[in-house]
C-alpha positions as CSV (number, residue, x, y, z in Angstrom):
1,X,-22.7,-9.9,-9.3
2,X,-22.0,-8.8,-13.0
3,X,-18.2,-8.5,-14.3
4,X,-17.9,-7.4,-17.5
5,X,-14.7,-6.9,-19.2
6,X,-15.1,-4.0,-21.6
7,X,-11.4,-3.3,-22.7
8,X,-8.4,-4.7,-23.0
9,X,-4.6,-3.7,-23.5
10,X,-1.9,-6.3,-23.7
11,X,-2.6,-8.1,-19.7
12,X,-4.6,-5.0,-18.8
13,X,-8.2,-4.9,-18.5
14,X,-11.2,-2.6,-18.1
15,X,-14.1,-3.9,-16.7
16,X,-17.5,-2.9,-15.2
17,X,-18.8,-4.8,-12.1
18,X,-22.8,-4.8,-11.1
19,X,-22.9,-5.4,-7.2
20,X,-26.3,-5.0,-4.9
21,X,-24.4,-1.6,-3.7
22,X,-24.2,-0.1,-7.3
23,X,-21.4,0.0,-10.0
24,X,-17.7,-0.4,-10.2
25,X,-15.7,0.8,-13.0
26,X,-11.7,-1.0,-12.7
27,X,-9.1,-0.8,-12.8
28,X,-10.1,0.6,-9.3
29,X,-8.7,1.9,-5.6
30,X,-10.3,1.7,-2.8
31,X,-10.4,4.4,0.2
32,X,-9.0,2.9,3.3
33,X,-11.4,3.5,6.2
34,X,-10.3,0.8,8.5
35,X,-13.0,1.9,11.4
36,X,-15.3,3.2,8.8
37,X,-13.5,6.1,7.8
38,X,-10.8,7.7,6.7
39,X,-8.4,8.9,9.1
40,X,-7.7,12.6,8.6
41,X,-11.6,13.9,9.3
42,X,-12.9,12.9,5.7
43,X,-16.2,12.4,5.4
44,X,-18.9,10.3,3.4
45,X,-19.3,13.2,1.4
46,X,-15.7,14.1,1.0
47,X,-15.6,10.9,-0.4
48,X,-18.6,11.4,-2.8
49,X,-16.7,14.6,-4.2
50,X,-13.8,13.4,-4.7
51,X,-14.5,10.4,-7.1
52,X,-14.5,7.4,-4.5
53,X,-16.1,4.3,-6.0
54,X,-15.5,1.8,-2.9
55,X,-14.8,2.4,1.0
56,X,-12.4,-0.1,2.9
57,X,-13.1,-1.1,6.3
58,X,-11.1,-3.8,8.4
59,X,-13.4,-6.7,10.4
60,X,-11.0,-6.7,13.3
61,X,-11.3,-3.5,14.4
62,X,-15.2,-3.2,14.0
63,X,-15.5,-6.7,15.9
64,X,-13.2,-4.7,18.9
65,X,-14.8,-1.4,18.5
66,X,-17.5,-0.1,18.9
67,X,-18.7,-1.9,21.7
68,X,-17.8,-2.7,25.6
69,X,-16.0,-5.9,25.6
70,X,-19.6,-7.8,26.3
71,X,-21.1,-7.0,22.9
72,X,-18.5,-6.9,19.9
73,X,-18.8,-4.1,17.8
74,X,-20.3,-5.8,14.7
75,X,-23.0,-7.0,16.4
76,X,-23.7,-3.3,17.5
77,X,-23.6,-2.3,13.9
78,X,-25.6,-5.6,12.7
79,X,-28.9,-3.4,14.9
80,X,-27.9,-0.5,13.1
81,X,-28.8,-2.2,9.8
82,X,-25.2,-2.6,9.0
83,X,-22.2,-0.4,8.2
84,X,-23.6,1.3,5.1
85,X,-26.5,3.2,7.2
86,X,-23.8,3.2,10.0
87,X,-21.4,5.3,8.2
88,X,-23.3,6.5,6.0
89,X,-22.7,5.3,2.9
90,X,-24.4,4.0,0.2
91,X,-21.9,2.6,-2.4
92,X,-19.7,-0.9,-2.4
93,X,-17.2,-1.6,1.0
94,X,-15.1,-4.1,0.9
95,X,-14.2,-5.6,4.3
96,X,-10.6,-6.8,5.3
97,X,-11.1,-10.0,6.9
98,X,-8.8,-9.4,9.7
99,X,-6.3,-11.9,9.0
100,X,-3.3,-9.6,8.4
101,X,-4.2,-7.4,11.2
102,X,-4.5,-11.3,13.3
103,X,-1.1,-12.3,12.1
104,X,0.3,-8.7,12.7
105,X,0.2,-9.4,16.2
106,X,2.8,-12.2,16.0
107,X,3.6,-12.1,20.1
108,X,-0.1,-12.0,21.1
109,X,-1.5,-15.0,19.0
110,X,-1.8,-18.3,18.7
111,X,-2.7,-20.4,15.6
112,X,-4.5,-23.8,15.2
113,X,-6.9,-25.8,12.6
114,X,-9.8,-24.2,14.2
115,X,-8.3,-20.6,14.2
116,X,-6.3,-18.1,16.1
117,X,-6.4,-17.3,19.5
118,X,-5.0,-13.8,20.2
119,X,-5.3,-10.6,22.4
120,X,-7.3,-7.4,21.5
121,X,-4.7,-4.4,21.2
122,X,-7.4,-2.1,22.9
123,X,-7.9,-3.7,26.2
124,X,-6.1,-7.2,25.8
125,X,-8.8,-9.7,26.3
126,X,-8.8,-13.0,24.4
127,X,-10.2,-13.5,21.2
128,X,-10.6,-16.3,18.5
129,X,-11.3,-15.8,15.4
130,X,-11.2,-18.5,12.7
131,X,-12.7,-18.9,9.0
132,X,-16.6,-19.0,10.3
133,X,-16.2,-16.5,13.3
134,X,-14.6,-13.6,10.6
135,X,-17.7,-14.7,8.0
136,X,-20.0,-14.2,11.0
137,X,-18.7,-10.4,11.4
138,X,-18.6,-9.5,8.2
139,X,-22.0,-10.8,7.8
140,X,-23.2,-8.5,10.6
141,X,-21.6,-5.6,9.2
142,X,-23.4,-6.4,5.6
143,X,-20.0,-5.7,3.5
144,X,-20.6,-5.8,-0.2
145,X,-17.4,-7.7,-0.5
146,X,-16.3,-10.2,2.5
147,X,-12.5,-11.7,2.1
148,X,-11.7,-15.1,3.3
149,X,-9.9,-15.8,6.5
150,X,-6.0,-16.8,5.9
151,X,-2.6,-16.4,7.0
152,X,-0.2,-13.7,5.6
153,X,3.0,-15.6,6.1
154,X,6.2,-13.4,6.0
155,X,7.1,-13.4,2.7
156,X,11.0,-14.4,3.2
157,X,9.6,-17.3,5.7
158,X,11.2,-20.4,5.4
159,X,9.4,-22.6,2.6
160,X,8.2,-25.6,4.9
161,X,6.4,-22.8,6.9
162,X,4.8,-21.2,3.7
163,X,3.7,-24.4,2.3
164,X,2.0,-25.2,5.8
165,X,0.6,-22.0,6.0
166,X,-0.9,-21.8,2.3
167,X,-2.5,-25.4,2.7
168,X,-4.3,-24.2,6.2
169,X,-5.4,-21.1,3.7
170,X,-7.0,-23.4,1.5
171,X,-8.8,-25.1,4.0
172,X,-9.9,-22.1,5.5
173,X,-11.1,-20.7,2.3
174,X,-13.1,-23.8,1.8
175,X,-14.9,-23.3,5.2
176,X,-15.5,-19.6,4.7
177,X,-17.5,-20.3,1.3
178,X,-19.7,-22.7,3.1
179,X,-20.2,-20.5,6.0
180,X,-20.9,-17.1,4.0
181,X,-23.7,-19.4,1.8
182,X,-25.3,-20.5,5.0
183,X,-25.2,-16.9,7.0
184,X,-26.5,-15.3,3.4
185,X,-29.9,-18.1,3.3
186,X,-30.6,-16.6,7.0
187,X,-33.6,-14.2,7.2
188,X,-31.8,-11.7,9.2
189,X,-28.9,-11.1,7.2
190,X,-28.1,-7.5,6.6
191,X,-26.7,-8.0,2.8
192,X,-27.9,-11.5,1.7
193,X,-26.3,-11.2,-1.7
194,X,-22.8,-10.6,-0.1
195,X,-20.0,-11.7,-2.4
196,X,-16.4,-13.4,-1.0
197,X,-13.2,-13.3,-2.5
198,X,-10.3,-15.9,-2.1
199,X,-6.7,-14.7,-0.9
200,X,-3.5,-16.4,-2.6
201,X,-0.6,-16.8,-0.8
202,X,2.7,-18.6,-0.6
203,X,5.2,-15.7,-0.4
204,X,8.1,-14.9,-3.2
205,X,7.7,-18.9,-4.1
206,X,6.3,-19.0,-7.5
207,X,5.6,-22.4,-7.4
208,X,4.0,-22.6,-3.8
209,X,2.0,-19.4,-5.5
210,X,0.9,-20.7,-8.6
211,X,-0.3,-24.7,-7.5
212,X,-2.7,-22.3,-4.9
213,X,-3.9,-20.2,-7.2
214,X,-4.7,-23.2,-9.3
215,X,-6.5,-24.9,-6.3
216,X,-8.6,-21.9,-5.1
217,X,-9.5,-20.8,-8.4
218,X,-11.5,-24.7,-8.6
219,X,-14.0,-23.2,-5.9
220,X,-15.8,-21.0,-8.3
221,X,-15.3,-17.3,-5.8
222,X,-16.6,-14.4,-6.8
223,X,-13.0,-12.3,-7.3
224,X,-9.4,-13.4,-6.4
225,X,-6.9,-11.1,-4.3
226,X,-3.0,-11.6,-4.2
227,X,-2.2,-11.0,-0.6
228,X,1.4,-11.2,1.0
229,X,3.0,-8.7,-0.8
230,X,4.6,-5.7,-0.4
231,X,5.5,-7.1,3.3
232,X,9.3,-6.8,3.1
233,X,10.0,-8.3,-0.6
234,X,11.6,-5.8,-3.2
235,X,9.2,-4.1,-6.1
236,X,10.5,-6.3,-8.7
237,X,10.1,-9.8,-7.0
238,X,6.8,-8.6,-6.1
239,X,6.0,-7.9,-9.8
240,X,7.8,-11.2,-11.0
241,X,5.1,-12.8,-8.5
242,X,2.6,-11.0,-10.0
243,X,3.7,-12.3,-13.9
244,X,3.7,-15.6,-12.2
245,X,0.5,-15.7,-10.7
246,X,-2.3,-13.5,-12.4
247,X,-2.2,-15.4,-15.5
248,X,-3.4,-18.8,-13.0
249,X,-6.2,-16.9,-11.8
250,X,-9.6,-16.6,-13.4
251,X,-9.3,-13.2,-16.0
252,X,-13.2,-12.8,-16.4
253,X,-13.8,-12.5,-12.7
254,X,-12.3,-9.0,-10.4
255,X,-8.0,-9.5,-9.5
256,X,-7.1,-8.1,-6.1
257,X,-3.9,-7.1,-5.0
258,X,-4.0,-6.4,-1.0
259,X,-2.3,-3.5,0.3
260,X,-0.4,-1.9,-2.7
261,X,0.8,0.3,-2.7
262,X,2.6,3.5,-4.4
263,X,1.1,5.3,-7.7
264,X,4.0,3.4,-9.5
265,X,3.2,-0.1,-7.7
266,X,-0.7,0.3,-9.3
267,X,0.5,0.9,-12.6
268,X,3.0,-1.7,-12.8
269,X,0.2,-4.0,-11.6
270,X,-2.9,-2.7,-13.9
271,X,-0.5,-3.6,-16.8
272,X,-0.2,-7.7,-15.0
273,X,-4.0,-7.9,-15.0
274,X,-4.9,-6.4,-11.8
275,X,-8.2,-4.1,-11.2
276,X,-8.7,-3.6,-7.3
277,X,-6.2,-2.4,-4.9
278,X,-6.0,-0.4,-0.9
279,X,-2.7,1.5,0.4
280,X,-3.0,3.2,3.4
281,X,-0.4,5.3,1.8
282,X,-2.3,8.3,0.3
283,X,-4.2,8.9,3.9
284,X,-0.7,8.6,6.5
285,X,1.5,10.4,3.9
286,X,-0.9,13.4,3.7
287,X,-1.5,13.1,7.3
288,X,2.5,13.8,7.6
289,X,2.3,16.5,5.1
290,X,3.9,14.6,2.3
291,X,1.5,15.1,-1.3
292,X,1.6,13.5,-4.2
293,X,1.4,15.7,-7.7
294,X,2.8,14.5,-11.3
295,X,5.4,16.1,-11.2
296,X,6.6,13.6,-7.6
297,X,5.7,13.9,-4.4
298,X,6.3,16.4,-2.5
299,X,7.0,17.9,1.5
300,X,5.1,20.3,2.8
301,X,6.7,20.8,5.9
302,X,9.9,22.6,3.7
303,X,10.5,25.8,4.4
304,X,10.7,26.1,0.7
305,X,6.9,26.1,0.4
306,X,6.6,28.9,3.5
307,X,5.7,31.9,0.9
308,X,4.6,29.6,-2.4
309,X,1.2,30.9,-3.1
310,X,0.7,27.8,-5.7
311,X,-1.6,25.3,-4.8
312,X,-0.4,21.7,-4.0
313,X,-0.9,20.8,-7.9
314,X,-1.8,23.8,-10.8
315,X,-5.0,22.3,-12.2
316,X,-5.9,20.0,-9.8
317,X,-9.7,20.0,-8.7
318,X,-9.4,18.6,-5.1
319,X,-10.7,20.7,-2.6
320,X,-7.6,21.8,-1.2
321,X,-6.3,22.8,-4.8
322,X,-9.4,24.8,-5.4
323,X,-9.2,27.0,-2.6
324,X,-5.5,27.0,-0.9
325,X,-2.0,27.6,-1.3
326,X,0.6,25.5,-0.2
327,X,1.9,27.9,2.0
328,X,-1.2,27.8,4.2
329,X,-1.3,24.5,4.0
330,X,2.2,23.9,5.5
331,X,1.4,27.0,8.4
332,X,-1.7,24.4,9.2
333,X,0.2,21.5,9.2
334,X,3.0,23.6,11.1
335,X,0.9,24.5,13.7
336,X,-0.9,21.3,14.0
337,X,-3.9,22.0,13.0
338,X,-6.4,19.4,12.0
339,X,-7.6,21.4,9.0
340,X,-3.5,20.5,7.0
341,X,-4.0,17.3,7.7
342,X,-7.4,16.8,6.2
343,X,-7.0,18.8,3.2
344,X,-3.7,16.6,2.7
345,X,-5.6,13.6,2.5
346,X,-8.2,14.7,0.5
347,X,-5.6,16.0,-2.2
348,X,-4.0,12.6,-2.1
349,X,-7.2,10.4,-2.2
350,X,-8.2,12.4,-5.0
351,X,-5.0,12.1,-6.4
352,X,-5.4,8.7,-6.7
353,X,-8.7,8.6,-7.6
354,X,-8.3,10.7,-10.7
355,X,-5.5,8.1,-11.5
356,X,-7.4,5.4,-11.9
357,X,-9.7,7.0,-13.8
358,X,-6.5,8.4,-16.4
359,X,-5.6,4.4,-16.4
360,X,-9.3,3.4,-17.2
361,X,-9.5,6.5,-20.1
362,X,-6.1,5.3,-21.6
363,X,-7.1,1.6,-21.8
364,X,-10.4,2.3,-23.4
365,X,-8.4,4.0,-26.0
366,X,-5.5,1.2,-26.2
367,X,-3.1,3.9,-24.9
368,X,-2.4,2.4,-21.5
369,X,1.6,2.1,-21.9
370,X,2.2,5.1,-23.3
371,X,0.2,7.1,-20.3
372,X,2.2,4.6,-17.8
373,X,5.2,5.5,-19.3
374,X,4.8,9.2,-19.1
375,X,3.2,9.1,-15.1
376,X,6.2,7.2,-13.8
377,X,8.4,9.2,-15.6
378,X,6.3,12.3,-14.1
379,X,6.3,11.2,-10.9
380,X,10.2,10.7,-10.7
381,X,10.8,13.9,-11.6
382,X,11.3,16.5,-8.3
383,X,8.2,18.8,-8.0
């Protein structure tokens, strides 16, 4: 792996990142296909056309699915020659390694040094999963990017919890590294150049966050996420987290930030240093008819849109802009038809892809606060 920083603005950065899958530009977003693809029938090539750089899929849910109960899913796809030729795709994925989805289940798991014990939300048979079993998937499904194993405490959890938590984090994160180096020396290995990132935790505790991001950032990762956020805290103790801990974290390799979040969540981040994020949100809000433009987001399930012949956003080059109204839209969506909910999503992926790429123009030309400035105030406005 090659990171290159090629820009800078204050805390922001621009970089370029060489992986065995091809190119990332950042500051960057990644599509959220947590079975390997995007909910909302989009398609590889959807993806292609509308600017996607890296796909997101979730090492839970392929260990459960596909398969029987009696082989796991990523084993399935391992004889496929991994999830790129699985789903088609031929650029960077980035796999989740299950941990949140794990700790999600809080009434079906149980956690211990070795890992968790929990049951499968398809059919409810037992699992474990621990720091070398969630390497072991991801392995199999050839990922470009694995993410270490760890717990995603609550983030108003009482500190002595927390603490606990972030030191069994650690020591998972040391046993994942040694695990993905032996699984990528092993002649079968789909991706044998497969690259791991670290997870910090500790909650809204600055201090518990900073000492672990000065521990894990000893081990020499390929990238660093921020995980735990945006899990109940407000906006601005998330960001006072992020001022707190991005600065403690390697700058010249890639910064993470797991599951955020809203167009103004990304900007207020890219200006603390970040250059990777995932939301779900741009796929289930479009799913629900609700479409982001820069002007603010919008409903099209209001009558007000029954007889607007506009398209979702004048000038917009998605596919749904290019060809379609928002009043045929919203009938589509009205009469639940899968065709509004697809063209929804791919207005809002693209949405968001052509936002990073604004943020990555306006850096390279030292304008990044200025264009922040203006897209929040855009987006508060009422379309």
């Amino acid at each position: 792996m090659k990171y290159k920083i090629l820009a800078t603005e204050g805390r922001a950065k621009r970089a370029h990142m060489e992986t065995v899958h091809g190119s990332i530009e950042t500051p960057v977003f990644m599509n959220v296909g947590t079975v390997a693809a995007i909910k909302g029938a989009v398609s590889t090539d959807d993806l292609k056309e509308i600017g996607t750089q890296v796909q997101l899929s979730n090492t839970y849910h392929l260990h459960v699915r596909p398969g029987d109960g009696k082989v796991s899913g990523d084993r399935l796809i391992h004889e496929f020659g991994g999830l790129h030729r699985f789903m088609h795709w031929d650029s960077p994925i980035l796999t989740d390694s299950g941990g949140f989805q794990v700790f999600s289940l809080s009434g079906m798991r149980k956690i211990k040094e070795e890992g968790v014990t929990f049951r499968s939300h398809i059919d409810g048979r037992k699992i474990f999963m621990g720091p070398e079993e969630s390497m072991q998937i991801q392995s199999n499904l050839g990922s470009t990017i694995a993410m270490a194993f760890d717990e995603c405490p609550p983030s108003l959890a009482e500190r002595n919890y927390i603490e606990q938590s972030v030191d069994r984090t650690t020591r998972w994160l040391k046993r994942c590294k040694t695990e993905i180096a032996r699984l990528n020396a092993l002649p079968d290995r789909v991706n044998p150049e497969q690259l791991l990132f670290g997870i910090n935790q500790g909650g809204i505790l600055e201090d518990v966050r900073i000492r672990h991001a000065r521990e894990i950032r000893e081990l020499d990762l390929d990238g660093y996420a921020v995980g735990g956020l945006a899990v109940g805290e407000s906006a601005e103790e998330m960001y006072r987290i992020l001022d707190a801990v991005v600065p403690e974290l390697p700058r010249e390799k890639p910064t993470y930030l797991m599951g955020v979040g809203t167009p103004q969540n990304i900007l207020e981040a890219v200006e603390r240093g970040v250059d990777f994020f995932d939301c779900v949100y741009p796929s289930r809000n479009g799913r629900h008819g609700h479409v982001y433009t820069n002007s603010g987001k919008i409903n099209l399930f209001n009558k007000k849109y029954e007889l607007d012949a506009r398209p979702i956003e004048e000038g917009c080059g998605c596919p749904a802009c290019r060809s379609y109204s928002r009043a045929y839209i919203r009938h589509l969506l009205k009469a639940g038809e899968m065709l509004g909910m697809r063209l929804c999503v791919l207005h809002n992926l693209y949405f968001y892809n052509t936002m990073m790429q604004e943020i990555r123009d306006a850096i390279d030309r030292g304008e990044f606060r200025a264009y922040k400035e203006r897209k929040i105030e855009g987006m508060e406005a009422k379309a």
